[in-house]
ZAMARGU-4260 file (C-alpha; in steps of 0.2 Angstrom, whole numbers, plus 5000, padded with zeros to 4 digits):
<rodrens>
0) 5326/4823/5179 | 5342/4828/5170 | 5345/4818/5154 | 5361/4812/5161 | 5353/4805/5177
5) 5338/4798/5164 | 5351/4789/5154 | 5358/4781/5171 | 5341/4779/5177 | 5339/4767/5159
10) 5353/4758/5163 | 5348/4752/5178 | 5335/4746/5173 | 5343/4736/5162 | 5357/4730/5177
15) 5343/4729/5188 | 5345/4716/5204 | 5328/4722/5210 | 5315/4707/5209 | 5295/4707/5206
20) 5291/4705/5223 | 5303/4719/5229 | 5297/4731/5214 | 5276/4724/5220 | 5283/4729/5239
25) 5288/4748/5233 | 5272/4753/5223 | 5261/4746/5237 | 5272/4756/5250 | 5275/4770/5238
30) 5266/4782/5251 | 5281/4779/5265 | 5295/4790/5266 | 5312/4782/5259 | 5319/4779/5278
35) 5305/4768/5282 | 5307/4759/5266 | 5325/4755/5270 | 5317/4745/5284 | 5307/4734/5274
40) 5317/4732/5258 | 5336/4729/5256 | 5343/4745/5249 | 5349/4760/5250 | 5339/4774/5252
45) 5347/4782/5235 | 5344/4766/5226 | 5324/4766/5234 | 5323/4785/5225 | 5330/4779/5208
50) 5319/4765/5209 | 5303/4775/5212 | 5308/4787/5199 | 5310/4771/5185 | 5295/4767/5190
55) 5287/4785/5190 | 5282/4784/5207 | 5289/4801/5210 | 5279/4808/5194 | 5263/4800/5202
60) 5267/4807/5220 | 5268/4825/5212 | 5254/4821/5201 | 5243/4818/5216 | 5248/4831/5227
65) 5239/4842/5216 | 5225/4836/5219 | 5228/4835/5239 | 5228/4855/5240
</rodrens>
């Protein structure tokens, strides 16, 4: 992640309208592709990606892919 992006990544989080239950709703469903997260939670698929990556979702997907080969 660029450090531009990381800065606006931070400040999200601190303008964040995501709730607990949304946030417990991604990492449980963390292993769906963003589409089919658009479906059950009420954003976009950008702001899904941004939120995955605040929460290092993405940095655990890649993580564990290494181990899957």
């Amino acid at each position: 992640m660029s450090r531009v992006r990381h800065i606006k990544a931070i400040g999200s989080v601190i303008s964040s309208t995501w709730s607990t239950a949304e946030d417990i709703v991604l990492i449980e469903n963390s292993s769906l592709n963003v589409d089919d997260l658009t479906k059950i939670l009420p954003y976009s698929s950008e702001q899904i990606f941004e939120r995955k990556a605040i929460l290092g979702l993405l940095r655990r997907e890649k993580y564990l892919k290494g181990f899957k080969e």
